[in-house]
PALOKE-150896 format. One line per 3 residues: number of its first residue (from 1); their letters; for each residue x, y, z of C-alpha. Coordinates in nm, 3 decimals, padded with zeros to 5 digits. Layout:
# PALOKE-150896
NUM) a) X,Y,Z ~ ...
***
This chain:
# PALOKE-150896
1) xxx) 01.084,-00.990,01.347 ~ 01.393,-01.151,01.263 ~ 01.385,-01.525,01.274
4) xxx) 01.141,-01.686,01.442 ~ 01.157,-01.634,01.775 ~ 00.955,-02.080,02.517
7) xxx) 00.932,-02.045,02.748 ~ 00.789,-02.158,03.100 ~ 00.376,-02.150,03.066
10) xxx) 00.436,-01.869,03.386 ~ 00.678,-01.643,03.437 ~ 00.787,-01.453,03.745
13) xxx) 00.765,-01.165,03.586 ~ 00.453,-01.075,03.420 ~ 00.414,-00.702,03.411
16) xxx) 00.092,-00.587,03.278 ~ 00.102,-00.227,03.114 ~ -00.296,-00.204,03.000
19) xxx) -00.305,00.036,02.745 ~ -00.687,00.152,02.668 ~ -00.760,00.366,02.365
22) xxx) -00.912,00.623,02.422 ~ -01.216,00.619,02.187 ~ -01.201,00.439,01.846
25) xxx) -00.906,00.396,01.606 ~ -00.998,00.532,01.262 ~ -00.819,00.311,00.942
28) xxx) -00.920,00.199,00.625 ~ -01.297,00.365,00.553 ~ -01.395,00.184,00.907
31) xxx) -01.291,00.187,01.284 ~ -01.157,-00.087,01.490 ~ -01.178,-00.091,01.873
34) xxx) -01.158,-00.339,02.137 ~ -01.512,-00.447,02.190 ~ -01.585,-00.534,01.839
37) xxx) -01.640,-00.860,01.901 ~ -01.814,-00.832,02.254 ~ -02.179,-00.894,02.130
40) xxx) -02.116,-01.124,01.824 ~ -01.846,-01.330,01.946 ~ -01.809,-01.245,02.313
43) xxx) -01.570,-01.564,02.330 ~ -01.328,-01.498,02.075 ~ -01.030,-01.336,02.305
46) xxx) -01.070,-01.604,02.528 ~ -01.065,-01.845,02.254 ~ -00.718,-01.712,02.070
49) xxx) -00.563,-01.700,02.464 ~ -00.626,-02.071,02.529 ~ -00.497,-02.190,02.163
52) xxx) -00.195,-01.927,02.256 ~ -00.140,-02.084,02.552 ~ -00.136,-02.449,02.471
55) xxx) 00.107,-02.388,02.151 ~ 00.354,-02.223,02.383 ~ 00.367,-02.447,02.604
58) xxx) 00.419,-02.723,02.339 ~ 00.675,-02.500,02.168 ~ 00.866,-02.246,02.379
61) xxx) 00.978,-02.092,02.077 ~ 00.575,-02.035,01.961 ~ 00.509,-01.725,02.140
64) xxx) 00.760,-01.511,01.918 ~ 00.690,-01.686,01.582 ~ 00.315,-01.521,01.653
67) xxx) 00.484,-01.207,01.712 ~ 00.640,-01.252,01.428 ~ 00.380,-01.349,01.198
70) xxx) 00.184,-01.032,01.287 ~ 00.457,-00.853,01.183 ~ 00.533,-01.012,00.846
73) xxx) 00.170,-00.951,00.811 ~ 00.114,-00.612,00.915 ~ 00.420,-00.473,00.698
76) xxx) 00.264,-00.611,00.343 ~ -00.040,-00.412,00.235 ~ -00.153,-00.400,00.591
79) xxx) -00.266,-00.623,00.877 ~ -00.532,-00.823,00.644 ~ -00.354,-01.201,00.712
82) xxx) -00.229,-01.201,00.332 ~ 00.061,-01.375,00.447 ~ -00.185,-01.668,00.554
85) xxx) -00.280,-01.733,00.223 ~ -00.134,-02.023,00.035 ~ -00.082,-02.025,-00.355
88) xxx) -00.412,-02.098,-00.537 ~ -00.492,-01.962,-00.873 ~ -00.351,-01.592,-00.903
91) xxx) -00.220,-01.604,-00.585 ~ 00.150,-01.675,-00.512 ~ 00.163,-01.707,-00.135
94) xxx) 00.373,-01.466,00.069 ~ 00.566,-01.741,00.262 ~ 00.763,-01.813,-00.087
97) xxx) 00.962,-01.479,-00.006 ~ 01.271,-01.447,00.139 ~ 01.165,-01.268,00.492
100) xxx) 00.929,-01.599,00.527 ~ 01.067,-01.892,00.356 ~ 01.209,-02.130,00.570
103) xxx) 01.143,-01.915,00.878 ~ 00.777,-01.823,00.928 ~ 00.552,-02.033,01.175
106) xxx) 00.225,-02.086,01.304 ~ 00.025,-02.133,01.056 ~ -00.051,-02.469,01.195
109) xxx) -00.154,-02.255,01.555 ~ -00.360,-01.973,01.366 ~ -00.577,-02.281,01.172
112) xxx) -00.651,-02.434,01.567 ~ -00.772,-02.154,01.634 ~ -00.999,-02.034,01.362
115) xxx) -01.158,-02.371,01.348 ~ -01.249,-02.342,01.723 ~ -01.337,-01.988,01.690
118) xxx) -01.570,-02.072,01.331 ~ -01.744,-02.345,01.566 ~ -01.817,-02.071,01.807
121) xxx) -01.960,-01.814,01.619 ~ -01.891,-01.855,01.202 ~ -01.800,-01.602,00.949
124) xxx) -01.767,-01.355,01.233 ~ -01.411,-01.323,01.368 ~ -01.142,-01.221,01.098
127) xxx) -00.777,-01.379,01.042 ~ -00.630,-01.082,01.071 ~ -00.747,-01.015,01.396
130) xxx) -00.644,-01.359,01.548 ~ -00.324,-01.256,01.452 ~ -00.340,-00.913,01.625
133) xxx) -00.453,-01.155,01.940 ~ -00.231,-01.365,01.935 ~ 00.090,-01.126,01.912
136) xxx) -00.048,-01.002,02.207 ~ -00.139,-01.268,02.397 ~ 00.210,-01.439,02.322
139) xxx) 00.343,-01.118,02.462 ~ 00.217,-01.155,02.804 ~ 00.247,-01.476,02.785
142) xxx) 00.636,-01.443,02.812 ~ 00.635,-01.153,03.092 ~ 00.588,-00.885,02.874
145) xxx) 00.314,-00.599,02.845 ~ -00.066,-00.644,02.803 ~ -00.241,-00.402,02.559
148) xxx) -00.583,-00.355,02.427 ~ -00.638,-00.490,02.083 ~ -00.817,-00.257,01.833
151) xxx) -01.063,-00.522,01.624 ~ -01.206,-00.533,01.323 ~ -00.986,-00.596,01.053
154) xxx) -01.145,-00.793,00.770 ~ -00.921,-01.008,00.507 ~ -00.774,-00.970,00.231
157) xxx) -00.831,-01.153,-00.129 ~ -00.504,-01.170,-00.211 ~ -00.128,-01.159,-00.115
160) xxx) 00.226,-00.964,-00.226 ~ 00.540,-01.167,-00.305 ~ 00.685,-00.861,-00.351
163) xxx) 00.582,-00.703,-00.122 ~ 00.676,-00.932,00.163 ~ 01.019,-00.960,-00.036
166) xxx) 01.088,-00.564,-00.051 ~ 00.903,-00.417,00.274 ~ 01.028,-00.611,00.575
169) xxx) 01.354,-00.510,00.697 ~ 01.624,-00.792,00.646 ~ 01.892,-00.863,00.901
172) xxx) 02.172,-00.725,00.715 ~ 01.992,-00.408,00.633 ~ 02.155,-00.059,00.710
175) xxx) 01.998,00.145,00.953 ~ 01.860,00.400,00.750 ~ 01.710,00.132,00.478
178) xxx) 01.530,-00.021,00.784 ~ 01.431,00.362,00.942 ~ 01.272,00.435,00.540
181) xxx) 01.123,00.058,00.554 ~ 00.915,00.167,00.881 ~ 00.860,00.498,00.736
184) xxx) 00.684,00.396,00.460 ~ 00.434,00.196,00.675 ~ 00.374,00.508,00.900
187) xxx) 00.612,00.436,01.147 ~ 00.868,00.653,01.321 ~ 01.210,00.599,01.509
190) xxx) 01.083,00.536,01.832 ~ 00.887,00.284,01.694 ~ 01.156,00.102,01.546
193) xxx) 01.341,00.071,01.841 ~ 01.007,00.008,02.103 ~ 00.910,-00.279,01.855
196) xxx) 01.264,-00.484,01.780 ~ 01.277,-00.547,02.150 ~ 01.011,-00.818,02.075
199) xxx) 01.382,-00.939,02.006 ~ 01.397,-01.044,02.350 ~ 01.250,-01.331,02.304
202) xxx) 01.342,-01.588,01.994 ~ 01.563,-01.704,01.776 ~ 01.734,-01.641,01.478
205) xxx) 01.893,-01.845,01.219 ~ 02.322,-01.886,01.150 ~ 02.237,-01.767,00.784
208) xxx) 02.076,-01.444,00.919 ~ 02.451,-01.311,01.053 ~ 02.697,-01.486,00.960
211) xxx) 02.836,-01.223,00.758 ~ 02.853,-01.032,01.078 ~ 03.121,-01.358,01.153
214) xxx) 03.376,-01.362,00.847 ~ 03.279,-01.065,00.619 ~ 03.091,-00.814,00.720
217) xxx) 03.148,-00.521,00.485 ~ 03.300,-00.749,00.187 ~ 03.706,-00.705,00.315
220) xxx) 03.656,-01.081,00.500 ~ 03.704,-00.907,00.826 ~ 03.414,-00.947,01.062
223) xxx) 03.191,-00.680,01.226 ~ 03.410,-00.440,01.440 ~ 03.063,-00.382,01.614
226) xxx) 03.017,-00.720,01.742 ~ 03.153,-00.830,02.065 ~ 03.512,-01.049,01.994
229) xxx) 03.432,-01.242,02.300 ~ 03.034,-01.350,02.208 ~ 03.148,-01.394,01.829
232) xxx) 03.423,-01.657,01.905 ~ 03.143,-01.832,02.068 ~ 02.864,-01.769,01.819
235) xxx) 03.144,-01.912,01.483 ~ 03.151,-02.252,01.719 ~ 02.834,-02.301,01.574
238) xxx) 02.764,-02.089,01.289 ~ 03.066,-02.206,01.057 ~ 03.170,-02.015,00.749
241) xxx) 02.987,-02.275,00.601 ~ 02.716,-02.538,00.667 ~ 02.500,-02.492,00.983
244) xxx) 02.238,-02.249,00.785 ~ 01.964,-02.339,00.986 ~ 02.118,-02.357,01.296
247) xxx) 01.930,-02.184,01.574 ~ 02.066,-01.908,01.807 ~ 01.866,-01.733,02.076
250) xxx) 01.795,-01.330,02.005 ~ 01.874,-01.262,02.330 ~ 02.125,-01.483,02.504
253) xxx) 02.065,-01.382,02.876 ~ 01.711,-01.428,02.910 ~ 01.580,-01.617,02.552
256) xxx) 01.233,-01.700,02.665 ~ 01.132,-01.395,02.886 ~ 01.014,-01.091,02.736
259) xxx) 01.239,-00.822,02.915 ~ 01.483,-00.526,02.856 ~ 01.783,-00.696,02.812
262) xxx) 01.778,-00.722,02.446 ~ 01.844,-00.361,02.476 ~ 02.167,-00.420,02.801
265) xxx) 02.323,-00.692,02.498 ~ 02.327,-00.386,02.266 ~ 02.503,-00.141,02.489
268) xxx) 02.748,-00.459,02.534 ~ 02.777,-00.507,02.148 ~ 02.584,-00.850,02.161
271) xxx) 02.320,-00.777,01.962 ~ 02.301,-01.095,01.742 ~ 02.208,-00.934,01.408
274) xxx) 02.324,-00.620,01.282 ~ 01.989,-00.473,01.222 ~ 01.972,-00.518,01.610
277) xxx) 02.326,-00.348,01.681 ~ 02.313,-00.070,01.417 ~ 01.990,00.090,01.655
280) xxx) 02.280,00.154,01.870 ~ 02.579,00.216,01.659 ~ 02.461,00.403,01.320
283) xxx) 02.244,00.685,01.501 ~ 02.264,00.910,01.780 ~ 01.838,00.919,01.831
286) xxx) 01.845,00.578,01.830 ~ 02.110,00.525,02.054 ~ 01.949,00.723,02.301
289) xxx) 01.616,00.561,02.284 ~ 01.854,00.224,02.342 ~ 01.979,00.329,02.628
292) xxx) 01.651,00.474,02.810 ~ 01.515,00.119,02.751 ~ 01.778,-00.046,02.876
295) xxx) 01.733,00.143,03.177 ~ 01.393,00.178,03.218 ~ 01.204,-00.159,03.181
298) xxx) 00.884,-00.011,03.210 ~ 00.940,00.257,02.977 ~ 01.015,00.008,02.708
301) xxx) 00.698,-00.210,02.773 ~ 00.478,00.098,02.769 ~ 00.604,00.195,02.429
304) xxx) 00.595,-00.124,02.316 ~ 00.264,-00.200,02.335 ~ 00.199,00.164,02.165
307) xxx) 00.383,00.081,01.886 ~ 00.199,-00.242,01.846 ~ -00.126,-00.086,01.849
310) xxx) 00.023,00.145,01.586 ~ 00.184,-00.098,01.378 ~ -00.131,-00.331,01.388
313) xxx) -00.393,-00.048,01.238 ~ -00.144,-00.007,00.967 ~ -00.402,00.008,00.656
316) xxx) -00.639,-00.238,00.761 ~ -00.960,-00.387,00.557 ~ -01.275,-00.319,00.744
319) xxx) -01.672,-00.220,00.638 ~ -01.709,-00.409,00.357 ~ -01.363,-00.430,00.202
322) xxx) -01.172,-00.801,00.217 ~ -01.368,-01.057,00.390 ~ -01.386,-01.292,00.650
325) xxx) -01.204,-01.642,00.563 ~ -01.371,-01.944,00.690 ~ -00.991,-02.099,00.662
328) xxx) -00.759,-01.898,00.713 ~ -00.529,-02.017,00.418 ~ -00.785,-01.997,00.101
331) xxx) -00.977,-01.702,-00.012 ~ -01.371,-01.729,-00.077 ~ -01.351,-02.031,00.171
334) x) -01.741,-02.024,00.309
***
């Protein structure tokens, strides 16, 4: 969610939190649920776990830039893969805006996949849902919790610039501007904290808090909130100036596993950006909810995956709204 975010293929720790829904989830005029695709493409999950797999394993950092994605996605006019879409025509492709530009990845992964997935069974199996797959499946992947994917998402015929640009929370955000950013999408505070643990894994860039460094609140102090210590160390490579796109791991203590200890860096003041340390510092629900995580690994994973199922039904196309993209980057593509 902030910068893309390696990872050994297995992990010692792979706890597995299965999460069923209990009947259908309603959204959009349709229902998704996790057997949608059992009779017409009884392959598919299998399909977006091997592609999943092999990118990882290429690219450590892979499994959170899927996360990621899914996010970016979900957050502008729903989970319908708009940001997928290049420009063509009207459209002026999401990955222009600032959230995405010069940060989002996988594009390259999601195309593998649909291509083996059209091969299998075409027109059937939407982008959007290959993204809800493969957030999850790069999840467990890194050691963290396994859910049940609601399916059936269709996608969409066009994409938001401004949207991407306005509704996903920036680094430097204050804590209540990020709380009304997951409000709006029909998410609550315990949301927000369950779901930037995915923070645990990944990486984000110098550019994303550097202010934190030199000038945090415009007086060219840095952030009082930030561990002295871990910022001397972080300004050895994030420089006042130059070094933009140098890469620094969310989590510090244990990059490439999906754990809790995102949450044990913010009790410490090492969270990296300050939309990660304000959960702790700016309000007292939060703070709590912090804390319980940090103590309670499996607390964390089980609301994790909750708020994933929850922030992946967020307004999605299904019936006969959208469609289904042959290629995942053009609309109309069959």
């Amino acid at each position: 969610m902030a910068h893309s975010m390696g990872f050994i293929t297995v992990l010692s720790l792979l706890a597995i939190v299965p999460l069923c829904l209990s009947g259908k989830t309603y959204g959009g005029g349709g229902y998704l649920y996790p057997q949608f695709y059992d009779h017409s493409c009884p392959k598919a999950q299998e399909i977006v776990k091997h592609f999943v797999a092999k990118a990882v394993a290429e690219d450590p950092r892979m499994a959170a830039s899927l996360l990621r994605l899914h996010f970016h996605d979900c957050f502008v006019k729903g989970c319908d893969a708009s940001v997928l879409l290049d420009s063509s025509g009207t459209i002026i492709s999401e990955k222009r805006s600032n959230p995405n530009r010069d940060s989002a990845r996988g594009f390259e992964v999601i195309d593998e996949i649909k291509a083996a997935i059209e091969k299998e069974c075409p027109h059937t199996v939407s982008c959007a849902d290959i993204m809800a797959l493969a957030a999850r499946d790069s999840t467990v992947l890194t050691g963290g919790p396994n859910w049940d994917v609601p399916l059936g998402r269709r996608d969409s015929r066009d994409a938001s610039l401004s949207g991407s640009n306005n509704n996903i929370p920036a680094p430097n955000n204050t804590f209540q501007t990020i709380l009304t950013k997951f409000k709006l999408q029909g998410l609550d505070i315990v949301d927000l904290v369950a779901l930037s643990g995915s923070h645990t894994i990944g990486n984000a860039r110098c550019t994303s808090f550097r202010q934190r460094l030199y000038n945090q609140a415009g007086n060219g102090k840095p952030d009082y909130t930030l561990d002295q210590s871990y910022a001397a160390h972080l300004r050895t490579h994030c420089p006042k100036s130059g070094g933009d796109q140098n890469l620094f791991f969310l989590d510090f203590v244990s990059p490439v596993k999906f754990d809790n200890s995102y949450f044990k860096n913010l009790l410490a003041y090492k969270g990296l950006l300050s939309s990660d340390e304000v959960l702790f510092t700016k309000n007292a629900e939060s703070r709590e909810l912090v804390k319980t995580y940090a103590y309670n690994q499996e607390l964390f994973f089980q609301q994790f995956a909750k708020s994933m199922i929850k922030m992946g039904t967020i307004s999605p196309l299904t019936g006969y709204k959208g469609e289904i993209r042959k290629y995942c980057r053009k609309v109309n593509a069959y």
